[in-house]
N, C-alpha and C positions, 0 to 999 in steps of 0.2 A: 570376663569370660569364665574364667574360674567358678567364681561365686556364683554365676547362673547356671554352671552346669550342676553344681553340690545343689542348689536350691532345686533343680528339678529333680533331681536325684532321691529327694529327702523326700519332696512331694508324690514318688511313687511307690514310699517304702511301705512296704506288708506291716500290715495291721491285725497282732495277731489276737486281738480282743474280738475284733470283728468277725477273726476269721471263726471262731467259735458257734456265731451264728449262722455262719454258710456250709452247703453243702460240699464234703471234699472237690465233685468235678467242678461245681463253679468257682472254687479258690484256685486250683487249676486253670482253668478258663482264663480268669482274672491276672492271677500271675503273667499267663506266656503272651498275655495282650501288653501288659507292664510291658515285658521283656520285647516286644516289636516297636513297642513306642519308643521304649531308650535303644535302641539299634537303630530306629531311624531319627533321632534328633542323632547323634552322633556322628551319621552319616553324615546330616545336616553343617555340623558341630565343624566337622573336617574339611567339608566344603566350601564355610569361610574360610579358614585356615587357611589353604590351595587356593582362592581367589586374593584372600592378601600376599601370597608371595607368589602369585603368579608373575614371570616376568611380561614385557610390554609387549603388546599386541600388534600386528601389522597395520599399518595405519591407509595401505593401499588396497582396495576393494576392487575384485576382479573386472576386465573390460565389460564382459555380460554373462548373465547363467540361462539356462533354457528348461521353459517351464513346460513345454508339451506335452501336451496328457495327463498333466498332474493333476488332481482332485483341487479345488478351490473356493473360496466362498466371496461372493462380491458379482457384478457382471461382468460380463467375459469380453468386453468391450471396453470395460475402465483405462484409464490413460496411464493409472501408476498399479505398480505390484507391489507387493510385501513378501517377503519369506522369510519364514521365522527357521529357526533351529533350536529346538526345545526338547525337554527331558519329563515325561509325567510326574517324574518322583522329585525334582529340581522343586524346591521349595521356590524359588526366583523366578521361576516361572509360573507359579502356580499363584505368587503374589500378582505379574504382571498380568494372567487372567482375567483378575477379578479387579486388577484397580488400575488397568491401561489400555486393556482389548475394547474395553464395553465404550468409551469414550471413541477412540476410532473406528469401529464397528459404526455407534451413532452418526460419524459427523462425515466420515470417508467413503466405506463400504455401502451401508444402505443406502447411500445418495449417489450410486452410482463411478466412484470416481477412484475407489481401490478395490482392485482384487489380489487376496489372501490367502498365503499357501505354506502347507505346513508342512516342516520334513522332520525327520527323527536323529536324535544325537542322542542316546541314553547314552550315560555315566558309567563307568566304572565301578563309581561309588555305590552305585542305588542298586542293588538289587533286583527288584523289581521291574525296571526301567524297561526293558527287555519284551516282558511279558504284556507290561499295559504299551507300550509300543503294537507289538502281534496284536494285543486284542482291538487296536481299535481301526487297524487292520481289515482283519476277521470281521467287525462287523461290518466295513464298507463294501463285503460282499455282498451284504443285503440291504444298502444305501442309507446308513446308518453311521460312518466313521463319522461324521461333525458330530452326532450325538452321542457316540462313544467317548470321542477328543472331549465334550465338556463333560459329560459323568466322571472322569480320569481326575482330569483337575477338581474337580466339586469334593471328591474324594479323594486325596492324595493319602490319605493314612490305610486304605484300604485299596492294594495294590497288587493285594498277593491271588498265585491261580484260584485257589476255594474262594475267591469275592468275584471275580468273574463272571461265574453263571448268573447272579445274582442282579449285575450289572445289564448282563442281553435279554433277563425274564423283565429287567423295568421298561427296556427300551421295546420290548416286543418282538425280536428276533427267535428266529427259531431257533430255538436250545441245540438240538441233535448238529444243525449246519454249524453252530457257531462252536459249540463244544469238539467236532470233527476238528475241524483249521484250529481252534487254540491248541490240542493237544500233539497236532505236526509239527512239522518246522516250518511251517507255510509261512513267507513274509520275514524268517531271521534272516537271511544272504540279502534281501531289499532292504531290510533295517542298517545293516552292516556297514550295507554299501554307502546308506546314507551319511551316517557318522564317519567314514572313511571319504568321501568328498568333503564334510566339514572341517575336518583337520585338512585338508588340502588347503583350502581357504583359508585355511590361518583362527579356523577357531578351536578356541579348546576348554570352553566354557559355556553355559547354557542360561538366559536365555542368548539369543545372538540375531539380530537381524538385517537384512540387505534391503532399502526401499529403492526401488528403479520405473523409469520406464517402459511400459507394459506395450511389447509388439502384436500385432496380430496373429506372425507363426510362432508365439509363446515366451521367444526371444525378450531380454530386461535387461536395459544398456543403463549409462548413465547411473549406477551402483554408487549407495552412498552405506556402508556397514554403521550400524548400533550394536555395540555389544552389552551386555549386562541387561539388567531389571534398572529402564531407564525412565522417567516422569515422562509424560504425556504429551507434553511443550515438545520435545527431543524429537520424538516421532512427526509431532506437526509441522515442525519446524521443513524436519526432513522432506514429509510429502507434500509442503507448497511450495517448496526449492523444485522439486519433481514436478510439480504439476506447472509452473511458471516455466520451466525449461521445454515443458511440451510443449506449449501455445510455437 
């Protein structure tokens, strides 16, 4: 751990021959981007640390959660749910994104048989976490938060409010609406609260998820928890215990 963190370290260091040939603001520029990338591997850095001494986790998953009204992606008729507990700025998450969502998405959700829901746990740790939480938010006011939710992750290094507007002009959101809600408080006391139900549940780590199943009034019995950034077997495993339990 040591040796990787000196190695990245060394890999960011100012180069002042170079800087000879750039103009003062872009050496500027250049630096305070350095200086966001080692503040957040650090972040990162700590956030194993805290998951290696995490102590042991409850191993009993609540009788049922209730998913009513919540935003989803899958058919609304599916026999099993998902609900994930995730962090934009959770490097863990941003791994399970890209190399465990796409795989159940293929073989689960678009065949009709999971529907997917997604609630907010930012960290402590992440700074950020907070603000890309609100923004994608904010943009499910103009029916846009799944496309926000994966802009978030595609970009976890750019997280901060000046990348924001940047984010609603690619999606096509209207600037003025979505810039109004990111600069309120609209969505922290919802965020809040979310994170403040997943500590109730016994989580205190990100990613974290529940597969059950999926009632008609939104109700999800039958709760089996995954916690961590877990292989792809783990999940399948879980949702054809789920789906065999429906029959």
């Amino acid at each position: 751990m040591r040796l990787a963190i000196c190695l990245f370290l060394v890999g960011l260091t100012y180069n002042p021959i170079h800087a000879q040939e750039t103009k003062p603001q872009d050496i500027l520029q250049n630096l305070q981007a350095q200086q966001q990338q080692i503040i957040s591997q650090l972040n990162d850095i700590r956030q194993l640390l805290a998951a290696v001494m995490r102590p042991p986790q409850p191993s009993e998953p609540p009788s049922a959660l209730a998913t009513k009204d919540e935003l989803f992606r899958g058919a609304s008729d599916a026999s099993v749910a998902i609900i994930e507990y995730a962090d934009f700025e959770c490097p863990f998450c941003g791994q399970y994104e890209y190399e465990v969502y796409p795989r159940i998405s293929k073989d689960y959700i678009q065949t009709g048989k999971v529907k997917y829901f997604y609630r907010d746990m930012p960290l402590p740790e992440h700074p950020h976490a907070m603000i890309a939480a609100r923004a994608a938010r904010c943009a499910g006011e103009q029916g846009k938060f799944w496309e926000m939710h994966d802009s978030l992750f595609a970009k976890q290094n750019l997280l901060r409010d000046v990348d924001m507007p940047g984010r609603a002009a690619d999606l096509g959101l209207d600037a003025g609406k979505f810039s109004e809600c990111l600069s309120s408080d609209r969505y922290t006391d919802e965020v809040k609260r979310s994170a403040n139900e997943a500590e109730k549940l016994g989580i205190d780590g990100t990613p974290s998820f529940f597969v059950g199943i999926a009632s008609p009034d939104g109700t999800v019995t039958n709760l089996k928890m995954i916690l961590g950034m877990r292989p792809y077997d783990a999940f399948k495993s879980a949702i054809e215990d789920t789906l065999a339990a429906k029959k």
